[in-house]
C-alpha positions in Angstrom: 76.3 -17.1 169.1 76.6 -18.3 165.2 78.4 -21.6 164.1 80.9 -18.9 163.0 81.0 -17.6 166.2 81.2 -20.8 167.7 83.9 -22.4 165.7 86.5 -19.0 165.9 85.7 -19.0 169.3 86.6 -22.7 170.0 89.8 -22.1 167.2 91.5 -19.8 169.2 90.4 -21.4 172.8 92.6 -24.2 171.0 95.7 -21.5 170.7 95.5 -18.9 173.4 97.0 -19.8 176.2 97.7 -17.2 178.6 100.5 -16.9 181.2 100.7 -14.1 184.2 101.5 -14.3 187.8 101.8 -11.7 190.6 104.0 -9.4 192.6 105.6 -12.0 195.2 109.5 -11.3 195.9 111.4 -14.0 195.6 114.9 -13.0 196.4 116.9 -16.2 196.9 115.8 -17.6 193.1 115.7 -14.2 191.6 119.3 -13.8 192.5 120.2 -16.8 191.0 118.0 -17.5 188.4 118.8 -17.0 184.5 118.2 -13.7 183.4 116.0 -14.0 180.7 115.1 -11.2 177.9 113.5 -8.5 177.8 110.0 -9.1 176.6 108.0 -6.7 174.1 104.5 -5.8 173.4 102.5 -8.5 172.4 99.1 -8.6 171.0 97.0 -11.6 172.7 95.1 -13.3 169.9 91.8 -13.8 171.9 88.0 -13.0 170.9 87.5 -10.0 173.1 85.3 -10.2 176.8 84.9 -7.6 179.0 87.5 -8.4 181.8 88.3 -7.0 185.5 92.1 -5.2 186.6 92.7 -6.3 189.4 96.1 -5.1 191.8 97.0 -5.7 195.1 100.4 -5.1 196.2 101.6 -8.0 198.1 105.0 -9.1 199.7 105.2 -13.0 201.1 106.2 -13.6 204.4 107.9 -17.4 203.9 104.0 -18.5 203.9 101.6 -19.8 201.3 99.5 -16.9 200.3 100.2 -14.5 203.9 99.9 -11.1 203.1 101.8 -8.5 204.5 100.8 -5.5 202.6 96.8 -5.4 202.3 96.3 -2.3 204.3 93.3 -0.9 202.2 94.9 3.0 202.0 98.0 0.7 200.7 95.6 -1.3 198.2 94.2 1.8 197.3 97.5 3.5 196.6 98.6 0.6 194.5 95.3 0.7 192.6 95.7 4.3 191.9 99.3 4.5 190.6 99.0 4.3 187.3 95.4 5.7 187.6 93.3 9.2 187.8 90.1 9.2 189.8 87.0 10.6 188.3 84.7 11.3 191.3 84.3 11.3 194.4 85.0 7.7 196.3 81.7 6.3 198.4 82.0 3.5 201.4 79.4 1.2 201.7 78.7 -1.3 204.4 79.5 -5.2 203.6 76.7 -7.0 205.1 79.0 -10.5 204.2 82.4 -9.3 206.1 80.8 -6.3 208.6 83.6 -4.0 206.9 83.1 -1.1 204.4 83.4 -1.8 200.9 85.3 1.3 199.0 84.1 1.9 195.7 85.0 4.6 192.8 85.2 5.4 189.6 88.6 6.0 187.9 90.4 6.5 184.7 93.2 3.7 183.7 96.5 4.7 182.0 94.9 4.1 178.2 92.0 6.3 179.6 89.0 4.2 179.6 86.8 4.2 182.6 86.8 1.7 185.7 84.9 0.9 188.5 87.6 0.6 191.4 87.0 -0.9 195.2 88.8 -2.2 197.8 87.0 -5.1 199.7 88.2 -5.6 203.4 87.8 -9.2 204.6 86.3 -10.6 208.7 88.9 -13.6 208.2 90.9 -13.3 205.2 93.4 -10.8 203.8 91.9 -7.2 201.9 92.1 -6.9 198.3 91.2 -4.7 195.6 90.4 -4.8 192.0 89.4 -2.0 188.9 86.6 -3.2 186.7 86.6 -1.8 183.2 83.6 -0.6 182.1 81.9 -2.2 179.0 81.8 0.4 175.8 78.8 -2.3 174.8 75.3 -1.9 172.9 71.8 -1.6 174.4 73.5 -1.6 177.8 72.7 0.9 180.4 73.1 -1.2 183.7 76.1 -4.0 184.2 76.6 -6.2 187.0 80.2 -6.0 188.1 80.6 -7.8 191.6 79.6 -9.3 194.6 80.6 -10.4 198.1 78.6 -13.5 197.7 80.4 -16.9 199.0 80.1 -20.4 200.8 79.1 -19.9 204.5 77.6 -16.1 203.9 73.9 -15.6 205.2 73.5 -12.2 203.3 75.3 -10.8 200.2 75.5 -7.6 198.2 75.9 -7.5 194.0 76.8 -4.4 192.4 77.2 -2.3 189.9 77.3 0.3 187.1 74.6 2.3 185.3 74.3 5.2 183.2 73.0 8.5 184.1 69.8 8.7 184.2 68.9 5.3 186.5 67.5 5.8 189.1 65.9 2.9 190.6 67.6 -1.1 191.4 65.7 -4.1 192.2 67.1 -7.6 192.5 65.0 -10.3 191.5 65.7 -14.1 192.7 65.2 -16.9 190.8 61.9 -17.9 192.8 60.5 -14.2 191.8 61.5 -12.4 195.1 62.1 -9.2 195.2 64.8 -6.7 196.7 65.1 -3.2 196.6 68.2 -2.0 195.8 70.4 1.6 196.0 71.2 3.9 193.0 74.3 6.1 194.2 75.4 9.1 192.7 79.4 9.6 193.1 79.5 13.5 192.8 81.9 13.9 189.6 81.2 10.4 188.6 80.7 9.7 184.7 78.6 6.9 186.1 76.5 5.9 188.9 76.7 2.8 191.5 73.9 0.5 192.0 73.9 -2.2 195.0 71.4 -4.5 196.2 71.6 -6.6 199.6 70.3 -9.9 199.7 69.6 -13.5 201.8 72.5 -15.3 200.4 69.8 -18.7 199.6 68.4 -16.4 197.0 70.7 -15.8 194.9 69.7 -12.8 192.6 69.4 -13.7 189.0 68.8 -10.7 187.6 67.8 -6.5 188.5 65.1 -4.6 187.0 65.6 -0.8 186.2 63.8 2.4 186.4 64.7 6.0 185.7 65.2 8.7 187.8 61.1 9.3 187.9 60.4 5.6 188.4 59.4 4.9 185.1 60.2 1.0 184.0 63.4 0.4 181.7 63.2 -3.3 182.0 65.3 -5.7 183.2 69.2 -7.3 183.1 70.7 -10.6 183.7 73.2 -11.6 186.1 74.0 -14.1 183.8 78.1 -12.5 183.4 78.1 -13.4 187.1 76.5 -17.0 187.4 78.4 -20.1 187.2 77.5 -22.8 184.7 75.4 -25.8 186.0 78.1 -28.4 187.6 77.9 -31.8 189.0 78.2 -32.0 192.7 81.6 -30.5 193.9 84.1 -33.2 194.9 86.1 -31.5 197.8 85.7 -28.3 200.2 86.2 -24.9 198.4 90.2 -23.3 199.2 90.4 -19.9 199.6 93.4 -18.7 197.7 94.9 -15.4 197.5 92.9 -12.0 195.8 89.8 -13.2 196.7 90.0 -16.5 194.4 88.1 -19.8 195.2 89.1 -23.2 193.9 86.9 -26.4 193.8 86.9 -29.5 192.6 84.5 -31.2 190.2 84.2 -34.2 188.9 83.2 -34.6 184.6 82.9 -37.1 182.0 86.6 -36.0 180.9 87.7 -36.3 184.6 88.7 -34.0 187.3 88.6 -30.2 187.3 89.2 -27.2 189.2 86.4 -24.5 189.0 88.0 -20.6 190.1 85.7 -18.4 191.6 85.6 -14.6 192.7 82.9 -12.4 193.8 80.3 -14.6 193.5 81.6 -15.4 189.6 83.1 -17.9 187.8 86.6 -16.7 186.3 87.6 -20.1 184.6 88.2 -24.1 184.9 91.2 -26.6 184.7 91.3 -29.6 183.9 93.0 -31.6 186.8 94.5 -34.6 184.6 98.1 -34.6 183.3 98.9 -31.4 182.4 100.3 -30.1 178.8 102.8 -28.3 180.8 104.3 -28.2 184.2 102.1 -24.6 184.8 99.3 -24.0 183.7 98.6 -20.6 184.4 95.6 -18.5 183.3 94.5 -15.5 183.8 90.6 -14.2 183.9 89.4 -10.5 185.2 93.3 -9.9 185.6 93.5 -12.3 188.6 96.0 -14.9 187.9 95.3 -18.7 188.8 96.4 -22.2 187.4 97.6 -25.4 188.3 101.0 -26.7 188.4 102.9 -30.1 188.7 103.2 -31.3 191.9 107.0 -30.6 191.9 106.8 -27.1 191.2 107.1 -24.9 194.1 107.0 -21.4 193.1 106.7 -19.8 189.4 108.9 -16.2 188.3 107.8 -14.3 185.8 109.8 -11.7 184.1 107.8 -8.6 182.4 109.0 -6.3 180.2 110.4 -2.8 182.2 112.4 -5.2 184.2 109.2 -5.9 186.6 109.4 -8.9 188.2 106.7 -11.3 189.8 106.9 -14.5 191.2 104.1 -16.8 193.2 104.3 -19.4 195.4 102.2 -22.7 195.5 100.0 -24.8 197.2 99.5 -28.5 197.1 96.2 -29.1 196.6 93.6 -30.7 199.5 91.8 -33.2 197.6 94.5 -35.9 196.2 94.4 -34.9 192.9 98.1 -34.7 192.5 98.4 -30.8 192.0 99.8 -27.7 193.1 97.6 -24.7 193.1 98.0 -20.7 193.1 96.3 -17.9 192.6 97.1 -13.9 192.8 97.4 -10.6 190.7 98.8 -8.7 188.1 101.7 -7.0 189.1 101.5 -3.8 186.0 97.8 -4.7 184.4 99.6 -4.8 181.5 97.6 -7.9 179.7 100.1 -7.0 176.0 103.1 -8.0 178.0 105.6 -10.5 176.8 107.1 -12.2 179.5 109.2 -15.0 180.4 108.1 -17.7 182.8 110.5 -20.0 185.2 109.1 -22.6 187.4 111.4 -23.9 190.4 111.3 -26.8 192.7 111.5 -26.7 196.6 114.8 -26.7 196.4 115.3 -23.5 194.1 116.4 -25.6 191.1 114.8 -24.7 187.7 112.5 -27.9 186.5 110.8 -25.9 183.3 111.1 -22.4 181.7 109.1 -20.5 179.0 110.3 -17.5 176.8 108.2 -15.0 175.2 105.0 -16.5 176.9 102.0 -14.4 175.4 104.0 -13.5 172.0 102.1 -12.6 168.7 100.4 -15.6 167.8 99.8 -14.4 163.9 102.0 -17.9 163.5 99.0 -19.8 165.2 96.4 -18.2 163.1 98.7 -17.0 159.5 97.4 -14.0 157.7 96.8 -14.1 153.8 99.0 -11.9 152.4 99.9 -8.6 153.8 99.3 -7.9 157.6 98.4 -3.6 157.2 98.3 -1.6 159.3 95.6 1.5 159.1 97.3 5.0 158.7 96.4 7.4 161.3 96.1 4.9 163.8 99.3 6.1 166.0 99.4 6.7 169.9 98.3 4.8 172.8 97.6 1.3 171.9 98.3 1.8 168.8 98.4 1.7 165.5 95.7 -0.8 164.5 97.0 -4.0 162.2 94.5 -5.7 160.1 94.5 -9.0 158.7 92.9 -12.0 157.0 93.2 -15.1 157.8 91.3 -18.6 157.4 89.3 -21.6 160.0 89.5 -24.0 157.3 88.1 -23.6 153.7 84.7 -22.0 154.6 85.7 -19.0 157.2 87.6 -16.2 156.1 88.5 -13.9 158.7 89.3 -10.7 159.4 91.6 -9.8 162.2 92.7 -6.6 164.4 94.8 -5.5 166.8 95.3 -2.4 168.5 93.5 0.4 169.7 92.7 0.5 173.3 90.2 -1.9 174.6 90.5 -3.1 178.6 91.7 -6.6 178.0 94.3 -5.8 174.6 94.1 -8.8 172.8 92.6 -9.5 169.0 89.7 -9.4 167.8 88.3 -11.1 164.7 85.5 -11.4 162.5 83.7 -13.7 160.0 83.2 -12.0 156.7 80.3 -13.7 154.3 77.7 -12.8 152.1 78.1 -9.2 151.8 77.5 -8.4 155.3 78.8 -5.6 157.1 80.4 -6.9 160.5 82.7 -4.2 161.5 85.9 -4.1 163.7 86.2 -1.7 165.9 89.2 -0.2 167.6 88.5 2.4 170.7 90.8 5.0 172.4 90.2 7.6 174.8 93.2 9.3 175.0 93.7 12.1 173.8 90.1 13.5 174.7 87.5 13.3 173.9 89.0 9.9 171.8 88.0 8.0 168.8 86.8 4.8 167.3 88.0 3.2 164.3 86.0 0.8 162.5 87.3 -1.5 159.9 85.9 -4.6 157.7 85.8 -6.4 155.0 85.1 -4.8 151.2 82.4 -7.3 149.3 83.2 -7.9 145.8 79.6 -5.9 144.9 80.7 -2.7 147.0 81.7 0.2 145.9 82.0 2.6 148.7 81.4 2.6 152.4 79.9 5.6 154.3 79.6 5.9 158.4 76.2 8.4 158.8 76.7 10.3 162.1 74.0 11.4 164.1 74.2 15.1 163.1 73.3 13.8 159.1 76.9 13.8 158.4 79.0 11.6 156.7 82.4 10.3 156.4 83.6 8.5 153.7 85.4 5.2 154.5 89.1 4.8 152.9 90.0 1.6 151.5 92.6 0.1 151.6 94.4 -3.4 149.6 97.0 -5.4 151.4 99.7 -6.9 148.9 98.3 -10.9 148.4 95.1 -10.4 150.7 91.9 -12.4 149.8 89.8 -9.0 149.5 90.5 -5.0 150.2 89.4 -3.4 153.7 87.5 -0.4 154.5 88.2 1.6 157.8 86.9 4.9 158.9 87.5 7.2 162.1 85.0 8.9 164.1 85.6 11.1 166.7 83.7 10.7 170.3 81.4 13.3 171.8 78.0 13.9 171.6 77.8 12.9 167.7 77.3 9.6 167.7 77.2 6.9 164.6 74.0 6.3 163.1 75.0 3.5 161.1 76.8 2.8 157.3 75.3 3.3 154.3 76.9 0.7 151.1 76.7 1.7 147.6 76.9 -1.0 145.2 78.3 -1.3 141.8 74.9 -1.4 140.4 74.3 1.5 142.5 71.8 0.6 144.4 72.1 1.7 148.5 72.3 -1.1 151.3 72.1 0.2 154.9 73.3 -1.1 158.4 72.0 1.0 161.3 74.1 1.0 164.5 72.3 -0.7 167.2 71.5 2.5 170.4 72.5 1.3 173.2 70.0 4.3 174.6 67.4 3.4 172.7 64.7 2.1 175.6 65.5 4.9 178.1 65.5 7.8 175.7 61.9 6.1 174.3 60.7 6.1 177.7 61.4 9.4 178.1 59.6 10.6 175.5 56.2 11.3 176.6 54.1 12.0 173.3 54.6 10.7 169.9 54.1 6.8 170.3 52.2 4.8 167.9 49.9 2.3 169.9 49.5 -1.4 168.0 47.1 -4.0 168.9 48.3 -6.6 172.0 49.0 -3.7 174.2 52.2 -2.7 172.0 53.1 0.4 171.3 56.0 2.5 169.3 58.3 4.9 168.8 61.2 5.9 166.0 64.0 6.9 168.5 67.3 8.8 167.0 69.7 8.1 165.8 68.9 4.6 163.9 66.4 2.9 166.3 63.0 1.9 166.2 61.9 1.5 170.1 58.9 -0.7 171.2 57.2 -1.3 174.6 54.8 -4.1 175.8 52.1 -3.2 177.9 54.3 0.2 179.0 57.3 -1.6 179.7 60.4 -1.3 176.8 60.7 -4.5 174.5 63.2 -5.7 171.9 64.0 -2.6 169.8 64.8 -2.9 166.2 66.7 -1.0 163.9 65.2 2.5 163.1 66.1 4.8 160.0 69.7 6.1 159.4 69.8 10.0 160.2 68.1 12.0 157.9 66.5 8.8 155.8 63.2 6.8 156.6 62.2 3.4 157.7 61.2 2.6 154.4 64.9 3.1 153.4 65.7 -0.1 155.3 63.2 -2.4 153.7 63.2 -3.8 149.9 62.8 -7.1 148.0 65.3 -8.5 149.7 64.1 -7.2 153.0 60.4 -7.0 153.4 60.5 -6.4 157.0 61.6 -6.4 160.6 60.6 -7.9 163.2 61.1 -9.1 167.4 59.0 -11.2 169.7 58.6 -10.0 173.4 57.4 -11.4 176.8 54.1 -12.5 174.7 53.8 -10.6 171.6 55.6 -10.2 168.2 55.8 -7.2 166.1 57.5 -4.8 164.1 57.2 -3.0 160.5 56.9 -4.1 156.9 56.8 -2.4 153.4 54.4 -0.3 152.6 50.8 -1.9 151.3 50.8 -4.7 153.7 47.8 -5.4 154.9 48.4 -8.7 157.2 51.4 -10.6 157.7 51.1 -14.2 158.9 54.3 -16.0 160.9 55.0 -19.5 160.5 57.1 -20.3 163.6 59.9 -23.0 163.9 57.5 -25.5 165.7 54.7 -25.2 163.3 52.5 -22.5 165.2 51.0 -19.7 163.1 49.4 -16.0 163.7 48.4 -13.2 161.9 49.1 -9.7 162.5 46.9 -6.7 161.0 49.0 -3.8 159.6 48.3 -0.4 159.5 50.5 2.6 158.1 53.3 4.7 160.4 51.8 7.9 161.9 54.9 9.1 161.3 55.4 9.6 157.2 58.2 6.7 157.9 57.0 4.9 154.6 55.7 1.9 156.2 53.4 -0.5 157.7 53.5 -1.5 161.9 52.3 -4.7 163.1 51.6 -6.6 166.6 50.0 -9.4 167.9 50.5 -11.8 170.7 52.7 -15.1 169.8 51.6 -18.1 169.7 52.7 -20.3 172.9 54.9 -22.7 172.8 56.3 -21.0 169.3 59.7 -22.2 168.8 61.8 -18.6 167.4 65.0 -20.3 167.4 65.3 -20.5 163.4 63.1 -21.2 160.7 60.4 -19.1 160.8 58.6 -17.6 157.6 56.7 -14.7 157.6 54.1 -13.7 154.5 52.7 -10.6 153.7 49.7 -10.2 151.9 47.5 -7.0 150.4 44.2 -5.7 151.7 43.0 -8.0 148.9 44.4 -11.1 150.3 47.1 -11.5 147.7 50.5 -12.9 148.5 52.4 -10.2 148.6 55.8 -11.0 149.5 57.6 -14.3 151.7 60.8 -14.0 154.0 62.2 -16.9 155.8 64.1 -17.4 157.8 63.5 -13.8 158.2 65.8 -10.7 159.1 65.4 -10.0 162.8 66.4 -8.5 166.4 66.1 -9.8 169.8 
């Protein structure tokens, strides 16, 4: 993450706050509580994350969190209502509860694809969730739960690949090893991976093969693992949908970590509150704190659904009432109005319009537009500019159809292209419009698809905005984007591949055709747009390959003498053309050389590799110089242009 990154991320941590709450009927308030209005759609100004739906119908029996309804057909039937399944549904055994764990894949309302299960508990009431599949780069494996918790001896994590995986093994963070299952839901867009597990080692990451057992690397856990925290400061509370509360003690004072399958969702501070609730709501599962008066929250949603919850004072002495439960519609763009009551039914605080529009939070610069052609579900995409002080122009969107709504925004500097991008799937096969910023040296915008075609971006100026926008449209299917090509005023061509998120399994597929390097490296141009590279037969950071129907050479020029990556021990990666060596100056003060030779593949370049230095410090600040087969200075970059 940039400063940039960073400082919008913290900006709007400072202005979203998020209020939801569950399905608990509440007929004694509700009857005589005041009606409040009918909320509208709201657009959640939040930097996107990839977030779990979660439902579980649930009726309260005059007890703190007591289930009546978690029958898992009745779970399933309430995950399903505003759902179509795509696949068959698989039952696997839990080794932590000794009861089956239901998992399949589904389509949500909006269309975009889920991962569904019901999880049936030894001691503890059944719940169910939908996870939404990440539309995310260089992904091909994702780590989505796990039935990991205090007291169990063995867990399970699982998960969702692409087709085409074949092999799972989990890897613990003392090296053991343990082999997973790759299942194949017949329909499925998807496959299932689980591995099982001694509950002391605690997987922190899988390694992936292909359907022939060939290597495709490895993935993190690291969406699933809770940060480092100091000792906790109570016992854990089980609280309803499967959510965990604990407190720990920081240098700002208490807090209240929330945990589900084995992740963290979120943390609270435990001090004086802002507000008499504070209620959050991560991976759809609604939790929070409340004053200690406050004995059950109502929310109203829009459609005249209405949820209420009931709390519970927390164990430790902290002074707090607790609560945790679901959704009741999924419906994260919901305005709603939220009511706390005392024991005694009387109303002690109230909140209208709770998630509204926050463009008051964050003002645009002139006109908020919105992108023509963008109509139907989730729709129609609004863009604006805004500003994080005098140094970060943004651009904002809203709309399209992403699984946690919201807004996303984006720095725009140096003549950069960061794109927006807005998805829908419905109607089929779907779409994705991408949107951003026009520099002042642009001309035109052009997205290059895979088939060599390409689509000219429209642009568009907003009455009083800072700068104009370009947005284009791209239907989904088996042409894919290659990446944008710029044309400048002084017509020269800038280009910005799209990163392949298939780019080390198709490259491992490929038998012939790889270039072998020194270091035990070798590569491969992969289409569309990526250049694939492997270390000692395993795939490595990939860079950026050559926009359909172009060269690698395209990519490089004074400004850009070349790209490179550093693996598990090597660095590497290609340069312009008449390089002979290139020497790397790290961070830390460490310095190699690498020996160039020309592409075997008439890409108009040079490939290097060697092994990096240890103890090199890549964070920043490295310079790389390339020099001729004569020895003379050829060219300098630093800090240079690179992937990881």
């Amino acid at each position: 993450m940039n400063d940039l990154e960073e400082r919008l991320r913290a900006a709007f941590d400072a202005r979203a706050s998020t209020f939801e709450a569950s399905p608990h009927a509440w007929a004694r308030v509700r009857d005589r509580r005041p009606r409040g209005r009918t909320a509208a759609r709201l657009v959640l100004a939040a930097l996107p994350v990839a977030l779990l739906a979660v439902f579980v119908p649930v009726l309260l029996d005059g007890g703190l969190g007591r289930n009546t309804a978690n029958d898992p057909d009745t779970i399933y039937q309430g995950l399903m209502r505003d759902r179509t399944a795509a696949g068959e549904q698989l039952t696997v055994d839990n080794p932590t509860e000794g009861r089956p764990l239901r998992l399949w894949f589904a389509r949500a309302r909006l269309g975009y694809p889920e991962l569904c299960f019901v999880m049936e508990r030894a001691d503890a009431e059944s719940y169910g969730g939908c996870t939404p599949v990440p539309n995310e780069p260089n992904t091909d494996a994702w780590f989505t739960g796990s039935t990991l918790r205090d007291g169990a001896e063995t867990a399970m994590d699982w998960g969702v690949a692409v087709q085409g995986i074949g092999g799972v093994t989990g890897v613990a963070a003392d090296g053991r090893t343990f082999s997973g299952t790759v299942l194949r839901p017949s329909g499925a867009p998807y496959r299932i991976w689980t591995v099982t597990y001694p509950a002391r080692h605690a997987m922190s990451r899988i390694e992936i093969a292909d359907d022939r057992g060939r290597s495709l690397g490895r993935r993190s856990r690291d969406p699933l693992m809770p940060p480092e925290r100091s000792k906790a400061a109570g016992a854990a509370l089980d609280l309803p949908a499967g959510v965990t509360a604990r407190p720990h003690a920081t240098k700002e004072g208490m807090e209240v970590s929330w945990t589900r399958h084995g992740a963290e969702l979120s943390s609270t501070p435990a001090g004086a509150l802002r507000e008499p609730v504070d209620l959050r709501m991560e991976e759809n599962v609604i939790m929070g704190l409340a004053r200690a008066d406050v004995a059950r929250i109502e929310v109203a949603f829009d459609g005249g659904v209405t949820a209420g919850i009931e709390t519970r004072p927390d164990p430790w002495g902290l002074g707090v009432a607790l609560f945790a439960a679901e959704h009741p519609t999924g419906d994260r763009q919901a305005r709603h109005d939220i009511v706390a009551y005392d024991a005694a039914g009387t109303q002690v605080w109230r909140q209208d319009d709770a998630n509204r529009d926050r463009l008051e939070d964050t003002p645009p610069i002139g006109e908020t537009m919105t992108l023509p052609g963008t109509e139907g579900p989730g729709g129609p995409v609004r863009v604006w500019f805004t500003s994080f002080g005098e140094d970060m122009l943004t651009l904002c969107q809203s709309g399209g159809v992403t699984p946690w709504g919201g807004t996303s925004c984006q720095g725009t500097s140096g003549g950069s292209l960061f794109p927006l991008k807005a998805i829908r799937y419905l109607p089929e096969p779907g779409s994705v419009t991408y949107v951003g910023a026009v520099h002042e040296s642009w001309e035109s915008v052009e997205a290059v698809l895979s088939d060599r075609r390409r689509i000219r971006a429209e642009i568009l100026r907003g009455t009083g905005t800072p700068a104009p926008i370009w947005h284009v449209t791209i239907p989904t299917g088996d042409v894919v984007l290659g990446g944008f090509s710029v044309r400048k005023k002084d017509g020269r061509i800038e280009r910005f591949p799209e990163t392949d998120k298939g780019c080390g399994r198709k490259a491992v597929t490929t038998e012939t055709g790889r270039q072998a390097l020194p270091a035990g490296v070798t590569a491969l141009v992969v289409e569309p747009s990526c250049m694939a590279f492997f270390e000692n037969g395993e795939p490595s950071a990939s860079l950026p390959g050559p926009l359909p129907g172009e060269r690698l050479s395209d990519l490089l020029g004074p400004d850009r003498p070349l790209y490179w990556a550093h693996g598990a021990g090597t660095w590497y990666g290609y340069a312009r053309a008449g390089t002979a060596t290139i020497k790397l100056v790290t961070a830390n003060g460490l310095t190699t050389t690498a020996e160039a030779v020309p592409d075997q593949w008439g890409q108009g370049v040079v490939l290097f590799a060697a092994p990096a230095p240890k103890g090199g410090d890549f964070s920043a600040g490295m310079i790389t110089t390339g020099y001729g087969a004569d020895g003379e200075k050829l060219w300098q970059d630093g800090p240079v242009t690179r992937r990881k």
